[in-house]
N, CA, C and O atoms as a GROMACS GRO file, in nm:
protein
  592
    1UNK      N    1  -1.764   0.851  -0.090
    1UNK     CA    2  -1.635   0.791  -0.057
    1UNK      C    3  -1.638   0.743   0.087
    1UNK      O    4  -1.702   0.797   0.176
    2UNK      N    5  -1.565   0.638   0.099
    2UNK     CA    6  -1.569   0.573   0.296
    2UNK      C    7  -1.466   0.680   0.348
    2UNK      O    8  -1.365   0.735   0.307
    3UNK      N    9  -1.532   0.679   0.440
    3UNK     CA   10  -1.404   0.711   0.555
    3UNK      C   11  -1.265   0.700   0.580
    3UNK      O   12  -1.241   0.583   0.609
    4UNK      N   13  -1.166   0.766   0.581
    4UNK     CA   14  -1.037   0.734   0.580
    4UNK      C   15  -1.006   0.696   0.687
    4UNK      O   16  -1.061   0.741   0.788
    5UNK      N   17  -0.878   0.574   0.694
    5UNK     CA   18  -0.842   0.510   0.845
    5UNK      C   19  -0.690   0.554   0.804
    5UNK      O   20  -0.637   0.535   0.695
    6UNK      N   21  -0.620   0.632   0.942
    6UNK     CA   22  -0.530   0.606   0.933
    6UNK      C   23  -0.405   0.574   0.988
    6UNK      O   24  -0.390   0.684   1.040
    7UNK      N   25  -0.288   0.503   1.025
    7UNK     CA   26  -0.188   0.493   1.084
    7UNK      C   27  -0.062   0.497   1.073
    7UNK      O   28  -0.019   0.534   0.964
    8UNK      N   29   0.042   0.459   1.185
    8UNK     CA   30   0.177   0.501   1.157
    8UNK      C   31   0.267   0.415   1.204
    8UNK      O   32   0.225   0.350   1.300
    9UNK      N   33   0.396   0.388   1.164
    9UNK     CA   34   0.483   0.307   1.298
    9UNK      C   35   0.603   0.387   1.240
    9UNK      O   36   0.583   0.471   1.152
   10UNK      N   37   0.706   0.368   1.278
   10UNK     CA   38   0.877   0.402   1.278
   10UNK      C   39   0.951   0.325   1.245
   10UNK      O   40   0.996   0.244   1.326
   11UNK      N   41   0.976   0.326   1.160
   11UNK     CA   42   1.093   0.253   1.063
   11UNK      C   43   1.231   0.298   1.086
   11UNK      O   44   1.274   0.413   1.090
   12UNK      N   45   1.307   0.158   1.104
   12UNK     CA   46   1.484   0.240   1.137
   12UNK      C   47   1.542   0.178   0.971
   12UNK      O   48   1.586   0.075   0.921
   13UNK      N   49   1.495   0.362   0.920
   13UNK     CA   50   1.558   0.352   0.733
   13UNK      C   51   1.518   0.467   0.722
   13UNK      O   52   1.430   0.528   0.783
   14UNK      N   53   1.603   0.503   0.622
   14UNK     CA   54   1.618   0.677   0.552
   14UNK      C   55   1.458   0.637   0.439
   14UNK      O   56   1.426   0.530   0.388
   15UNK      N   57   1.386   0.771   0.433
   15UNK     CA   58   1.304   0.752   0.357
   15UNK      C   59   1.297   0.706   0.217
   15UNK      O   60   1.202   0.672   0.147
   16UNK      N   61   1.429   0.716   0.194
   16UNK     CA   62   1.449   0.654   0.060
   16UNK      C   63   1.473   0.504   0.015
   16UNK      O   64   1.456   0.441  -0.089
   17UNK      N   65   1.515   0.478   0.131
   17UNK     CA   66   1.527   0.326   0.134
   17UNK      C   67   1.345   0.245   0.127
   17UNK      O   68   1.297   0.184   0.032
   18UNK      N   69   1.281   0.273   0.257
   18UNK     CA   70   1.143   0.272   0.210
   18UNK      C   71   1.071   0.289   0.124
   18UNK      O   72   0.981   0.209   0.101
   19UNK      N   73   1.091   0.399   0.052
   19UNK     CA   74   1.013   0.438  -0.112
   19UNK      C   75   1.046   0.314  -0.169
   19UNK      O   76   0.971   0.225  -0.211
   20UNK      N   77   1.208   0.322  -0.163
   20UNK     CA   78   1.229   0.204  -0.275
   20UNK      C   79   1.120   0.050  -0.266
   20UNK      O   80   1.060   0.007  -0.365
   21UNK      N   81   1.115  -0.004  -0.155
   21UNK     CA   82   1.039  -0.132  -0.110
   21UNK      C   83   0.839  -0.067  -0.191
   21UNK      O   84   0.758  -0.103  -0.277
   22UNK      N   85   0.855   0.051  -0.078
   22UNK     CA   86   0.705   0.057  -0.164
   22UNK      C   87   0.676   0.097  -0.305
   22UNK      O   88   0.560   0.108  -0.344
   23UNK      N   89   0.813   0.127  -0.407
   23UNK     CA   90   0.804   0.115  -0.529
   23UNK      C   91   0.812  -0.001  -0.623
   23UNK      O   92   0.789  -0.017  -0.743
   24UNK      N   93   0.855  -0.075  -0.525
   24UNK     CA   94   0.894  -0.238  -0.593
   24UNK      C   95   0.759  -0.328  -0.614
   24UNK      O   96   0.755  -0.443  -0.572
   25UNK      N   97   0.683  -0.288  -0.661
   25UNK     CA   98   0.540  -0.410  -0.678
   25UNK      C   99   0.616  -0.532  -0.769
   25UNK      O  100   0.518  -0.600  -0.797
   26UNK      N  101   0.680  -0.571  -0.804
   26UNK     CA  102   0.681  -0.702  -0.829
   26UNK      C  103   0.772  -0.787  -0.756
   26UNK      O  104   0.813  -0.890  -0.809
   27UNK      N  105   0.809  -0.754  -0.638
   27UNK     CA  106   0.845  -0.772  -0.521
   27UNK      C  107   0.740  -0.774  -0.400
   27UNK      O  108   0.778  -0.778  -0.284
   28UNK      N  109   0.637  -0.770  -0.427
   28UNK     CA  110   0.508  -0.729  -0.294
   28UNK      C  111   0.495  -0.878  -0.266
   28UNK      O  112   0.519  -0.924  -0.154
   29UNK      N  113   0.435  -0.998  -0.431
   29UNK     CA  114   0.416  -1.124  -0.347
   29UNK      C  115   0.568  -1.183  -0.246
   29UNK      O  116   0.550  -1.267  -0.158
   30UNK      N  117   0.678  -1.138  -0.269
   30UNK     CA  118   0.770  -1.209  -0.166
   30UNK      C  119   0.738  -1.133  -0.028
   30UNK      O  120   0.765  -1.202   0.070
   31UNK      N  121   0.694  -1.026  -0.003
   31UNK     CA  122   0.668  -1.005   0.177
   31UNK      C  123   0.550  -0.987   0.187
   31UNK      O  124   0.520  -0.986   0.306
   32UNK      N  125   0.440  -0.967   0.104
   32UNK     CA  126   0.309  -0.889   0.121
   32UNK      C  127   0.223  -1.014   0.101
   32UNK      O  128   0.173  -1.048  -0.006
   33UNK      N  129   0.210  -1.098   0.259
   33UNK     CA  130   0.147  -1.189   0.275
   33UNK      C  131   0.027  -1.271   0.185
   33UNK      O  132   0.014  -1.390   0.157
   34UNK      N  133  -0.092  -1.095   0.136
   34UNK     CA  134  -0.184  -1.146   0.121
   34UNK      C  135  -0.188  -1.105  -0.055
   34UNK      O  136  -0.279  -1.129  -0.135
   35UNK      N  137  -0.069  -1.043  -0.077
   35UNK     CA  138  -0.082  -1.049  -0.232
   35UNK      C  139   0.005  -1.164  -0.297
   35UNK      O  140   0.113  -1.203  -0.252
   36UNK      N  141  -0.065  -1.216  -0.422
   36UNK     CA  142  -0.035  -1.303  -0.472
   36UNK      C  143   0.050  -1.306  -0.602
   36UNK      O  144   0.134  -1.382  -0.652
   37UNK      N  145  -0.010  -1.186  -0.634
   37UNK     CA  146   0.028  -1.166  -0.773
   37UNK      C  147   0.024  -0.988  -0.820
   37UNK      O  148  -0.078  -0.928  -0.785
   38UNK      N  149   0.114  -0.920  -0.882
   38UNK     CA  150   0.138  -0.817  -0.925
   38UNK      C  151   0.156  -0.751  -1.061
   38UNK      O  152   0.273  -0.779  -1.085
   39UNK      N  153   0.122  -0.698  -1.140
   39UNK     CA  154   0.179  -0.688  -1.296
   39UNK      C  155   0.217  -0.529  -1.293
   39UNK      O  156   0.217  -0.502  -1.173
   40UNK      N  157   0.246  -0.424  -1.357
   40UNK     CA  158   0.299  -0.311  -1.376
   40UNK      C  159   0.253  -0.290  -1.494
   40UNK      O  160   0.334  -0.328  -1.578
   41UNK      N  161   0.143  -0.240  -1.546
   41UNK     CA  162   0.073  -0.176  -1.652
   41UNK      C  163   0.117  -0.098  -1.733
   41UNK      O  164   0.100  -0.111  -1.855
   42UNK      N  165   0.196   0.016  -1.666
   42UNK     CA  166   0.228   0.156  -1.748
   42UNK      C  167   0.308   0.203  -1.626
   42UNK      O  168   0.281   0.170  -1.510
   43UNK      N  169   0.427   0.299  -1.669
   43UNK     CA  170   0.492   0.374  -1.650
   43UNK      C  171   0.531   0.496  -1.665
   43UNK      O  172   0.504   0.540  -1.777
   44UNK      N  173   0.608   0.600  -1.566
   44UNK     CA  174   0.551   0.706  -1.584
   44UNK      C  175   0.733   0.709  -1.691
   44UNK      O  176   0.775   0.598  -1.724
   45UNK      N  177   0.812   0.825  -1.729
   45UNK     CA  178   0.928   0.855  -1.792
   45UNK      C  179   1.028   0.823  -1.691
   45UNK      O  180   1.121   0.760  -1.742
   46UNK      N  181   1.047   0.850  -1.531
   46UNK     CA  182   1.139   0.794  -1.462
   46UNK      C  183   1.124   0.657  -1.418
   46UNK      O  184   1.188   0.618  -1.320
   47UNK      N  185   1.039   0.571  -1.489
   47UNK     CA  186   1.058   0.371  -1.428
   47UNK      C  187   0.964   0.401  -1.304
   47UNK      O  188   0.978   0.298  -1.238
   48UNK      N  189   0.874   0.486  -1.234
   48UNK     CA  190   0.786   0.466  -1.144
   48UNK      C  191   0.657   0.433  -1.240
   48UNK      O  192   0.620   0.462  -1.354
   49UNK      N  193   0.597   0.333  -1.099
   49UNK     CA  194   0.478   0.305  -1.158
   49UNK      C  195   0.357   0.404  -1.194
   49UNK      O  196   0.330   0.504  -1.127
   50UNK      N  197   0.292   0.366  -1.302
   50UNK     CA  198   0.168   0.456  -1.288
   50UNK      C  199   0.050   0.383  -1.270
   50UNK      O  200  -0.042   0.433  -1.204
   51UNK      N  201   0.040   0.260  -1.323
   51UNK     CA  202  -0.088   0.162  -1.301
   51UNK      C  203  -0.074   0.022  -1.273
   51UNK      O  204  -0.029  -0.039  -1.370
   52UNK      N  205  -0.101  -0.062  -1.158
   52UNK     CA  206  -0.057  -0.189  -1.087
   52UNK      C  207  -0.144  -0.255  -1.090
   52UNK      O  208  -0.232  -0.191  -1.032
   53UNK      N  209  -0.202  -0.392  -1.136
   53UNK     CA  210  -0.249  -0.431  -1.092
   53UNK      C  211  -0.231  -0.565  -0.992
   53UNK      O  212  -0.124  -0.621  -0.968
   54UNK      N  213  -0.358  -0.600  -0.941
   54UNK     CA  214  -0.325  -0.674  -0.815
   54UNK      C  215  -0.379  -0.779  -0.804
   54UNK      O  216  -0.488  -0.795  -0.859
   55UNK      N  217  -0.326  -0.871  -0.739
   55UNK     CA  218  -0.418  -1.044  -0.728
   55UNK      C  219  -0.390  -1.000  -0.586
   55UNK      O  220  -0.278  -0.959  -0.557
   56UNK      N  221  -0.485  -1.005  -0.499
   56UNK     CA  222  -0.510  -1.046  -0.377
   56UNK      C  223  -0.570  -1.134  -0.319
   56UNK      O  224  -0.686  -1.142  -0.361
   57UNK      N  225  -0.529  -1.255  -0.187
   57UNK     CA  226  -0.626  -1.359  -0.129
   57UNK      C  227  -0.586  -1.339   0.009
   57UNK      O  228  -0.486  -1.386   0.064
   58UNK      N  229  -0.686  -1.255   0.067
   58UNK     CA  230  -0.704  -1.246   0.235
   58UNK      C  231  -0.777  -1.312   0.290
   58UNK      O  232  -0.868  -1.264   0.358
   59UNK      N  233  -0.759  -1.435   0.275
   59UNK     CA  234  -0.852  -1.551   0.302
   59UNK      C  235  -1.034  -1.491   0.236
   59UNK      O  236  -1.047  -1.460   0.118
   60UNK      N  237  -1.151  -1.487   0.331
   60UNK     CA  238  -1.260  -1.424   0.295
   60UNK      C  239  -1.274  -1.329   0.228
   60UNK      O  240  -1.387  -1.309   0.184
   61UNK      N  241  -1.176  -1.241   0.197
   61UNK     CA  242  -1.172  -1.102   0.071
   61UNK      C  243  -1.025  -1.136  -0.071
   61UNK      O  244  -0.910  -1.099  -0.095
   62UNK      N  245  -1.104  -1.207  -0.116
   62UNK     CA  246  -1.029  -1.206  -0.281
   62UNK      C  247  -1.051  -1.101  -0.370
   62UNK      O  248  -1.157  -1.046  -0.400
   63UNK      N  249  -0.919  -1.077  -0.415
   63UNK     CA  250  -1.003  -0.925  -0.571
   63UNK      C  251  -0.882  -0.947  -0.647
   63UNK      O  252  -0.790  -1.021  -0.614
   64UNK      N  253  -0.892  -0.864  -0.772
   64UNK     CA  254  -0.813  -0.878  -0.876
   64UNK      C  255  -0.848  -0.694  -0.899
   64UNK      O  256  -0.967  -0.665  -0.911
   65UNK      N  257  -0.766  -0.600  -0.905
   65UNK     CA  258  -0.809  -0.455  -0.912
   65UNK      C  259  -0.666  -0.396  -0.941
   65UNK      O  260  -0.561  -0.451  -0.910
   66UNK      N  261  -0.680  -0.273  -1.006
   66UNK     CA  262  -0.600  -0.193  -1.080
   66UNK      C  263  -0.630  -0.071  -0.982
   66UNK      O  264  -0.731  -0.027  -0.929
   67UNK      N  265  -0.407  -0.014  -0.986
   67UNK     CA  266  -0.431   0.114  -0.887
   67UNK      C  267  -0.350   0.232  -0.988
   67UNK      O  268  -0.272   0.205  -1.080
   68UNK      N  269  -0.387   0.351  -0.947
   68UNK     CA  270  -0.330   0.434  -1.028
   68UNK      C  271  -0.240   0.509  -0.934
   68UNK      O  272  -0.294   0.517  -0.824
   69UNK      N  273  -0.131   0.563  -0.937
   69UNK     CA  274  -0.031   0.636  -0.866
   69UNK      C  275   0.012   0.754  -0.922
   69UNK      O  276   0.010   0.782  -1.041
   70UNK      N  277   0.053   0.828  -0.821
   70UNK     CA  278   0.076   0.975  -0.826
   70UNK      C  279   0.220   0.970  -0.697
   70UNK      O  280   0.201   0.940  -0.580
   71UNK      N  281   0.334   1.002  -0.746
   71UNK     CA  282   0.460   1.001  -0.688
   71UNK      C  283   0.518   1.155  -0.636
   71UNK      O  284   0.556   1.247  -0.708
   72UNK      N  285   0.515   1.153  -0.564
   72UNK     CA  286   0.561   1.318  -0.493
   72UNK      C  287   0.696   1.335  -0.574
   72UNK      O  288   0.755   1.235  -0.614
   73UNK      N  289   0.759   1.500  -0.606
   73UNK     CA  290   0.875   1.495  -0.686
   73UNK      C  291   0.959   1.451  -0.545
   73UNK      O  292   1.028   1.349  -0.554
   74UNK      N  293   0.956   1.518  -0.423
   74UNK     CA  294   1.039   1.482  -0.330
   74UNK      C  295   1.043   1.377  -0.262
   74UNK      O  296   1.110   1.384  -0.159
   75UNK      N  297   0.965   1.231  -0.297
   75UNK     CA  298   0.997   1.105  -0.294
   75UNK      C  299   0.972   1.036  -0.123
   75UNK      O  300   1.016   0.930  -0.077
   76UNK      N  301   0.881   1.148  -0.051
   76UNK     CA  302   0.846   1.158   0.049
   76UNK      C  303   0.689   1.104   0.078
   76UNK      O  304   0.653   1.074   0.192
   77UNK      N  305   0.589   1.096  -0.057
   77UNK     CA  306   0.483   1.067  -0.028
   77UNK      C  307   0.450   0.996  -0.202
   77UNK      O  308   0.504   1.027  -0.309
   78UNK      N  309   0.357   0.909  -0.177
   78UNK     CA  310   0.273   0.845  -0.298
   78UNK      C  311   0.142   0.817  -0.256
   78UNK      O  312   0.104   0.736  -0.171
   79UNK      N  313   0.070   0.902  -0.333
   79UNK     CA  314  -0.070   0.836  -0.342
   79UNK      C  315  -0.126   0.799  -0.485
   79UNK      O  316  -0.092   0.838  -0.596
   80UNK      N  317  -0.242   0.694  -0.438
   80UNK     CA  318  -0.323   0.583  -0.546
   80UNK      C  319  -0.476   0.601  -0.556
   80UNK      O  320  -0.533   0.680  -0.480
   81UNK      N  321  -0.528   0.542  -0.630
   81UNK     CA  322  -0.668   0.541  -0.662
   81UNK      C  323  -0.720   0.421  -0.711
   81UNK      O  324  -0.629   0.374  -0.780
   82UNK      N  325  -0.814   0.348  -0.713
   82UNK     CA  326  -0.874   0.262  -0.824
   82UNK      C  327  -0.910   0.300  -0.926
   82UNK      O  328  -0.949   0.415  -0.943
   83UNK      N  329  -0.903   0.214  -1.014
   83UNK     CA  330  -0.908   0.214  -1.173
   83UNK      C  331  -1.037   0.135  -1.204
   83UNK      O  332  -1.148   0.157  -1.253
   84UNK      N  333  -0.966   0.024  -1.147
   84UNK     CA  334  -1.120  -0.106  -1.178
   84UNK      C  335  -1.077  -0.188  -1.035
   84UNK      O  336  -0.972  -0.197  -0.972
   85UNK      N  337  -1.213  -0.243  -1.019
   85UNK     CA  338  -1.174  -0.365  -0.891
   85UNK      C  339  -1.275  -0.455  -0.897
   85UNK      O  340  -1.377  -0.387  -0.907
   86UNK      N  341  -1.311  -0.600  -0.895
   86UNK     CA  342  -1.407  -0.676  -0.851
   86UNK      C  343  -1.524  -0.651  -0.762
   86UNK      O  344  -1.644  -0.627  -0.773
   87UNK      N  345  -1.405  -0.672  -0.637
   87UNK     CA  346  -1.481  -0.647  -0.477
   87UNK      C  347  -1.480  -0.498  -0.447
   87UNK      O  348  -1.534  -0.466  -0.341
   88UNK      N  349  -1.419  -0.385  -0.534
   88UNK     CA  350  -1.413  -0.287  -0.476
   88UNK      C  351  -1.494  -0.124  -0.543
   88UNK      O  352  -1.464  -0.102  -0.660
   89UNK      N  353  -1.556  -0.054  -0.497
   89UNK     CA  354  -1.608   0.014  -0.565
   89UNK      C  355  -1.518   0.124  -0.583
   89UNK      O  356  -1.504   0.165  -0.698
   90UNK      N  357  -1.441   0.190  -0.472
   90UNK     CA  358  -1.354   0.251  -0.474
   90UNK      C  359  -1.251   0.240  -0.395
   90UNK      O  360  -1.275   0.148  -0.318
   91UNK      N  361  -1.134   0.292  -0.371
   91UNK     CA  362  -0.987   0.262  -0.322
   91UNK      C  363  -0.933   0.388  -0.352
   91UNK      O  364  -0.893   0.423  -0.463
   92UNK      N  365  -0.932   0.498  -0.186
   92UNK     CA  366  -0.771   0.620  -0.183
   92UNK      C  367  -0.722   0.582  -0.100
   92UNK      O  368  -0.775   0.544   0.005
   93UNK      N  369  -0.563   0.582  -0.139
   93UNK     CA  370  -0.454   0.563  -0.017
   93UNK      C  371  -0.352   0.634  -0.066
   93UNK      O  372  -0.346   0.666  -0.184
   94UNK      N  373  -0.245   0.670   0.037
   94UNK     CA  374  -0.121   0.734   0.040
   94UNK      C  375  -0.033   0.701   0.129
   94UNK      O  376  -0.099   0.664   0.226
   95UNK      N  377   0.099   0.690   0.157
   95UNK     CA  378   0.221   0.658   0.178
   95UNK      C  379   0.280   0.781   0.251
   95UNK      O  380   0.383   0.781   0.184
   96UNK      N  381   0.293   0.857   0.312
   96UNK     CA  382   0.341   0.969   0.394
   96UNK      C  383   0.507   0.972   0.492
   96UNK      O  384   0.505   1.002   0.611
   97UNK      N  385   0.569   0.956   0.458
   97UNK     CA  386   0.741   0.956   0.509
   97UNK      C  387   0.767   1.042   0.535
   97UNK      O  388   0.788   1.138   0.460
   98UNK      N  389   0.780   1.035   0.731
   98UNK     CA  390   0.866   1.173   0.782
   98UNK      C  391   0.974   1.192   0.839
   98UNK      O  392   0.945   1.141   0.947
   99UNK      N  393   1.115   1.237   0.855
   99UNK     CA  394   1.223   1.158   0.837
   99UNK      C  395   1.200   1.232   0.996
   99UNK      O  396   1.135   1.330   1.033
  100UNK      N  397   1.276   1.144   1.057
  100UNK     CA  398   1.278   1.152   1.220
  100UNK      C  399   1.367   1.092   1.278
  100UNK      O  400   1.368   0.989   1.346
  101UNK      N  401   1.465   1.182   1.239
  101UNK     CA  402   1.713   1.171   1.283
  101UNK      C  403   1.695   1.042   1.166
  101UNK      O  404   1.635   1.045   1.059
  102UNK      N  405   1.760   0.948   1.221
  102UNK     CA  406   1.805   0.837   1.120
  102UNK      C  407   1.676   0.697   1.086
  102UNK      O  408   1.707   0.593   1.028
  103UNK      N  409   1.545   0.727   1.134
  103UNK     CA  410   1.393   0.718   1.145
  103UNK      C  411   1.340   0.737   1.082
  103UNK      O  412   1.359   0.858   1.064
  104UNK      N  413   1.237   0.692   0.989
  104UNK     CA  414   1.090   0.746   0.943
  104UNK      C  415   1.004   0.715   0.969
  104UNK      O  416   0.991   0.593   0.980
  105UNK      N  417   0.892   0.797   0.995
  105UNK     CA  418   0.776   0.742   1.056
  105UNK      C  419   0.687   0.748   0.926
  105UNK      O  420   0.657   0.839   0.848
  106UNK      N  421   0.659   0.630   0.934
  106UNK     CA  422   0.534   0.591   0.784
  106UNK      C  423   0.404   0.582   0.824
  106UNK      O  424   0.357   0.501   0.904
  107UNK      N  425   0.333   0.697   0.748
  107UNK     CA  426   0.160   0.703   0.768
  107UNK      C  427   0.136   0.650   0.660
  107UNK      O  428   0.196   0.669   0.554
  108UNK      N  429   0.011   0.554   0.687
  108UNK     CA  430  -0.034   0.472   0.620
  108UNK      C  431  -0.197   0.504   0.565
  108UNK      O  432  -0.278   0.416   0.597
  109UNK      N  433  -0.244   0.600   0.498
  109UNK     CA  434  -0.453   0.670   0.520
  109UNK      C  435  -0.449   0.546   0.396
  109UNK      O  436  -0.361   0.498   0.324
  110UNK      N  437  -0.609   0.522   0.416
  110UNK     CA  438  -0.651   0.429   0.327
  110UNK      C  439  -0.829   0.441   0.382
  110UNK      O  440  -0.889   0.456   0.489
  111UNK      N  441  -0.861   0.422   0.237
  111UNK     CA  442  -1.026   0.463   0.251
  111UNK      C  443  -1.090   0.355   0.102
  111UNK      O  444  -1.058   0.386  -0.013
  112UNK      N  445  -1.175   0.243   0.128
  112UNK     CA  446  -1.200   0.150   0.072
  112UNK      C  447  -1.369   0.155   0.066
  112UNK      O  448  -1.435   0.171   0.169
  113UNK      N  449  -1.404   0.147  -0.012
  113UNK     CA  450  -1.603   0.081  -0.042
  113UNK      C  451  -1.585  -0.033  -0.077
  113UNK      O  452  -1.468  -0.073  -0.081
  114UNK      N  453  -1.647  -0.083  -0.098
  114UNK     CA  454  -1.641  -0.236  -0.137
  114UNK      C  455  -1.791  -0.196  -0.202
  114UNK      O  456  -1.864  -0.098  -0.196
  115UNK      N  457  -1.796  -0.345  -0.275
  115UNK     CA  458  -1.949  -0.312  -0.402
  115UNK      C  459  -2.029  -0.348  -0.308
  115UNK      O  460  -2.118  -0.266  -0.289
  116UNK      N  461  -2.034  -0.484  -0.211
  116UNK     CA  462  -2.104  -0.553  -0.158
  116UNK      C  463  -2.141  -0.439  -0.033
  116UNK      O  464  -2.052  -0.361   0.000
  117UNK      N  465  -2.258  -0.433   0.024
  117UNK     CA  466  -2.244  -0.383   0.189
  117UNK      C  467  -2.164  -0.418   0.293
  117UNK      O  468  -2.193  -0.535   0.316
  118UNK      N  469  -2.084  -0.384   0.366
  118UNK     CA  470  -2.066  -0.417   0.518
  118UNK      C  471  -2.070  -0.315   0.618
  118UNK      O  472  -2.044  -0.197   0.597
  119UNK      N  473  -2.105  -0.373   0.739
  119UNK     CA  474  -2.167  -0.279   0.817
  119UNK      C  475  -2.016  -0.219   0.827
  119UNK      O  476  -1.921  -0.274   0.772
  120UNK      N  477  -2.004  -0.076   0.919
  120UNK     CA  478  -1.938   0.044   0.927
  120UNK      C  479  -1.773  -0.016   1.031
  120UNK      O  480  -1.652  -0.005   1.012
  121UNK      N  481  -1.868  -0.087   1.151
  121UNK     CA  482  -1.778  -0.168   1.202
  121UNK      C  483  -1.678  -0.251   1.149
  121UNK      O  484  -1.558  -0.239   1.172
  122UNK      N  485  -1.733  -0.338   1.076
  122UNK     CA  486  -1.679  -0.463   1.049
  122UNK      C  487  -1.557  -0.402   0.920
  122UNK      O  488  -1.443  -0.446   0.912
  123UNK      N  489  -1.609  -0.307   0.841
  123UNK     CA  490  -1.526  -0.248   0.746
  123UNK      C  491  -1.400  -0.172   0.804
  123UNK      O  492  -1.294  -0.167   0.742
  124UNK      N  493  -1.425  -0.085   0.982
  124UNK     CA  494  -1.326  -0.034   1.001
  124UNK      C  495  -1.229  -0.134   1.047
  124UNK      O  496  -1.113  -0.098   1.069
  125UNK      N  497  -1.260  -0.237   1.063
  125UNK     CA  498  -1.175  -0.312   1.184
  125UNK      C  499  -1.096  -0.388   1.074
  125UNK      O  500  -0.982  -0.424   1.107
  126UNK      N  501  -1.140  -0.420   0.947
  126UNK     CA  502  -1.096  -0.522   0.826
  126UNK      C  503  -1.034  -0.371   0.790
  126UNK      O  504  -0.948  -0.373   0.878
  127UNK      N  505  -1.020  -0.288   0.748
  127UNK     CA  506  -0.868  -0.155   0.709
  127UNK      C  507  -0.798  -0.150   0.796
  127UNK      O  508  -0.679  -0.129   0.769
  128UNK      N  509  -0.839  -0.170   0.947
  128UNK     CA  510  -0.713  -0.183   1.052
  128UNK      C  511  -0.646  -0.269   1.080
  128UNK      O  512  -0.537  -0.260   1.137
  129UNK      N  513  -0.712  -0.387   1.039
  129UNK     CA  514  -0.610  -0.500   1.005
  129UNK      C  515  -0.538  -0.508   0.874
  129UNK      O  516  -0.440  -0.579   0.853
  130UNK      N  517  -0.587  -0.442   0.802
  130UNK     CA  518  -0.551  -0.456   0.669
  130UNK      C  519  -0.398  -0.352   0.669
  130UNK      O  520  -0.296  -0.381   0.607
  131UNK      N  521  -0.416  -0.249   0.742
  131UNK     CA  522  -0.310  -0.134   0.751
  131UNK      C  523  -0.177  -0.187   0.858
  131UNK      O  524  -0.058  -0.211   0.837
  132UNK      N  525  -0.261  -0.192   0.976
  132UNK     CA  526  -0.149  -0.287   1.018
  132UNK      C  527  -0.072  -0.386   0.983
  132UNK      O  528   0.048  -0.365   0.962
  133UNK      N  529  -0.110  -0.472   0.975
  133UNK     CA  530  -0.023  -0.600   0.870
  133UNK      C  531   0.072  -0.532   0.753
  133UNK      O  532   0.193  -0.558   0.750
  134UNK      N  533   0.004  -0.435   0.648
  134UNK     CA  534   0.112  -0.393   0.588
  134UNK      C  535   0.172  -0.300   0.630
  134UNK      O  536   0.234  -0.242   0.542
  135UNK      N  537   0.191  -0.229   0.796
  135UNK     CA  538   0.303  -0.159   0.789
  135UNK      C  539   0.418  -0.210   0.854
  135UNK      O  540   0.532  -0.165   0.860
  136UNK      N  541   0.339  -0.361   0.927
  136UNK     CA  542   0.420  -0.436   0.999
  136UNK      C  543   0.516  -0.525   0.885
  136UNK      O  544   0.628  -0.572   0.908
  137UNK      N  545   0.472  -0.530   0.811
  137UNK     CA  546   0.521  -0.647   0.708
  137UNK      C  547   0.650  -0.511   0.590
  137UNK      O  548   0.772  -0.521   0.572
  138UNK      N  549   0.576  -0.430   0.550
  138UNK     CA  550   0.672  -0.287   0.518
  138UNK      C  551   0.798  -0.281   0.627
  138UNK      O  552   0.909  -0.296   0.574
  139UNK      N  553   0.797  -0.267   0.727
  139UNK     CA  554   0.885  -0.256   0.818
  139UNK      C  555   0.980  -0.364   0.859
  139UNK      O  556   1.090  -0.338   0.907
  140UNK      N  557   0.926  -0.504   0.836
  140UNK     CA  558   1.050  -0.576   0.888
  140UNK      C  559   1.109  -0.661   0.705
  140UNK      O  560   1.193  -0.752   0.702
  141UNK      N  561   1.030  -0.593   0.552
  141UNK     CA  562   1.095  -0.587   0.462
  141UNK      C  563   1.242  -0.488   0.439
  141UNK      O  564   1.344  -0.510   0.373
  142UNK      N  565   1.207  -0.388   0.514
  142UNK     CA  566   1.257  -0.272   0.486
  142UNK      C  567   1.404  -0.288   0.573
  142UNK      O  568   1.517  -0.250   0.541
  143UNK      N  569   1.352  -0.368   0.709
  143UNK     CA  570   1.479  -0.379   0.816
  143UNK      C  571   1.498  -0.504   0.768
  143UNK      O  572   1.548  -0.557   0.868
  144UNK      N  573   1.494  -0.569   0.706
  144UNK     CA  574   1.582  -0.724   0.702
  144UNK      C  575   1.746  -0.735   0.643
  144UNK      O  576   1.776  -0.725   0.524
  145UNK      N  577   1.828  -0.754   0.738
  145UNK     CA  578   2.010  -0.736   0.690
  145UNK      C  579   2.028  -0.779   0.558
  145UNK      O  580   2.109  -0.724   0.483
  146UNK      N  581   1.913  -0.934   0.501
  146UNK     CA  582   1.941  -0.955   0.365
  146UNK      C  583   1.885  -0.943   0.250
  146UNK      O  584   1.883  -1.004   0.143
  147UNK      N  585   1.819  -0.802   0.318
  147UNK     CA  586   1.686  -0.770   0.150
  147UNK      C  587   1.806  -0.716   0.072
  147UNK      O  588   1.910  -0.661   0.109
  148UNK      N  589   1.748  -0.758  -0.077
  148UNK     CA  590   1.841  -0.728  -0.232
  148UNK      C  591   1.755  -0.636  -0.327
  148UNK      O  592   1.798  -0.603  -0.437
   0.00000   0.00000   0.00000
């Protein structure tokens, strides 16, 4: 398995408001720059997802890959796995919400192989851009006065 990268920023939203955005995959292509396309496979008995798959185009990294989810009962954390991926051999990540007064601070771990080689560098710096962007892009979905 690669290495896990991970980060955080502060969101001004109750953790529940956040879950909701990061439960919404067929809502990802309207803020989630580099996804294109989303479908919802299977479901678990409460309407959360259990298997997503994904069209992604990050300019030089295209894939089409399936994630599997695991939803905390207390609605505070979600983590995923790969199923299948093109470009990817494997894929763990998790979602971590810690409520902080009227604040949450969102950790973002994510740990990616890809089939192809890339050196150690170039892979950490492509998850730190990759993490950043979506917690920056999570965060001003989450704060916008006219999200529906």
């Amino acid at each position: 398995m690669a290495d896990e990268s991970t980060q955080s920023i502060v969101v001004d939203a109750p953790p529940q408001d956040i879950m909701a955005v990061i439960a919404d995959f067929p809502a990802y292509p309207q803020w989630a720059n580099a996804m294109k396309k989303t479908e919802v496979l299977g479901e678990f008995e409460d309407g959360k997802a259990r298997e997503v798959r994904f069209t992604l185009d990050a300019g030089p990294f295209k894939d089409v890959y399936t994630l599997a989810y695991e939803w905390a009962g207390d609605g505070l954390r979600v983590d995923w796995h790969l199923v299948k991926g093109q470009m990817q051999k494997t894929q763990k990540g998790r979602y971590l919400l810690t409520p902080e007064g009227d604040k949450t601070k969102v950790t973002y771990t994510l740990a990616v192989q890809l089939a192809v080689p890339m050196i150690g560098l170039f892979r950490r710096k492509a998850e730190k851009m990759i993490m950043d962007i979506a917690l920056k892009e999570l965060k001003r979905r989450v704060e916008a006065p006219n999200r529906a």
